[in-house]
C-alpha positions in Angstrom: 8.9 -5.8 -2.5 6.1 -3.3 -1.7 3.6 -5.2 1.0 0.8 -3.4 2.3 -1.1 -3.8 5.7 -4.7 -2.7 5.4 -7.1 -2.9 8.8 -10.5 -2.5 8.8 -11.4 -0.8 12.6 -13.1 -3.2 14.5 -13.0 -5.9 12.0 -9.8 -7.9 12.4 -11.2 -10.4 10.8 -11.0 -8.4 7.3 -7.2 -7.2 7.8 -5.7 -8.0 4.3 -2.1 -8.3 3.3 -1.1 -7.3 -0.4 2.1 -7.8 -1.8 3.6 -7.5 -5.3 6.8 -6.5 -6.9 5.4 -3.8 -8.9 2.6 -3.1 -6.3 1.6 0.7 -6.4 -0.8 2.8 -4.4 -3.0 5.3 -5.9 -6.0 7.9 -5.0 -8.7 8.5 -7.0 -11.7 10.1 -6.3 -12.0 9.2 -2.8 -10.7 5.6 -3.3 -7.6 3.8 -2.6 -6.1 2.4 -5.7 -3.7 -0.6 -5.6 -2.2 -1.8 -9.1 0.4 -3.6 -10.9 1.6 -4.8 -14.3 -2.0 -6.3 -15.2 -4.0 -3.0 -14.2 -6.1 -2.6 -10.9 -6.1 -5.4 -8.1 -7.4 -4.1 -5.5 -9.9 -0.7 -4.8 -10.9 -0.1 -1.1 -13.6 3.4 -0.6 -12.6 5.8 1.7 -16.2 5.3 3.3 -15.0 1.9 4.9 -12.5 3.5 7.0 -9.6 1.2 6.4 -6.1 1.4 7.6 -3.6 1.7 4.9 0.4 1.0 6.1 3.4 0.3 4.5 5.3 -2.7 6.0 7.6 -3.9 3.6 11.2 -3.6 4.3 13.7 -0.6 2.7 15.6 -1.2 0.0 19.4 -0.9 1.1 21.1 1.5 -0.9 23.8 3.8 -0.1 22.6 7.1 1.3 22.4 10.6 -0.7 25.7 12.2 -0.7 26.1 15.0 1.9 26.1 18.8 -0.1 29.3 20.6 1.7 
C-alpha cells in the first residue's frame, strides 16, 4: 500500500502520514498532488518546504528476467 512520510522542516509537530491503496503522487504547477479513487486528498505548495518520502514497503515480486 503506497504510505507517504511528509515533514515540514522545523515543524515536527506537522509531520503527516498518508496512506491509501490507490494513493498516487502528482506535480502540478508547483504543488504536490496526492490522489486516489475519489479525486484529490491532499495538495501541499512547494513554498512550504515539505519533505516528501516514500516509506511503504516493496511489493514482492519476482525480479525481471536477466537478457543473455
Amino acid at each position: 500500500m503506497p504510505r507517504y512520510l511528509i515533514r515540514h522542516p522545523g515543524k515536527q509537530s506537522e509531520d503527516i502520514l498518508v496512506e491509501d491503496p490507490v494513493l498516487t503522487l502528482g506535480f502540478e504547477n508547483g504543488w504536490a498532488v496526492f490522489t486516489d479513487t475519489a479525486g484529490t486528498c491532499l495538495a501541499i505548495p512547494a513554498e512550504a518546504g515539505a519533505h516528501i518520502e516514500r516509506v511503504d514497503k516493496p511489493q514482492d515480486h519476482e525480479p525481471a528476467p536477466q537478457k543473455e
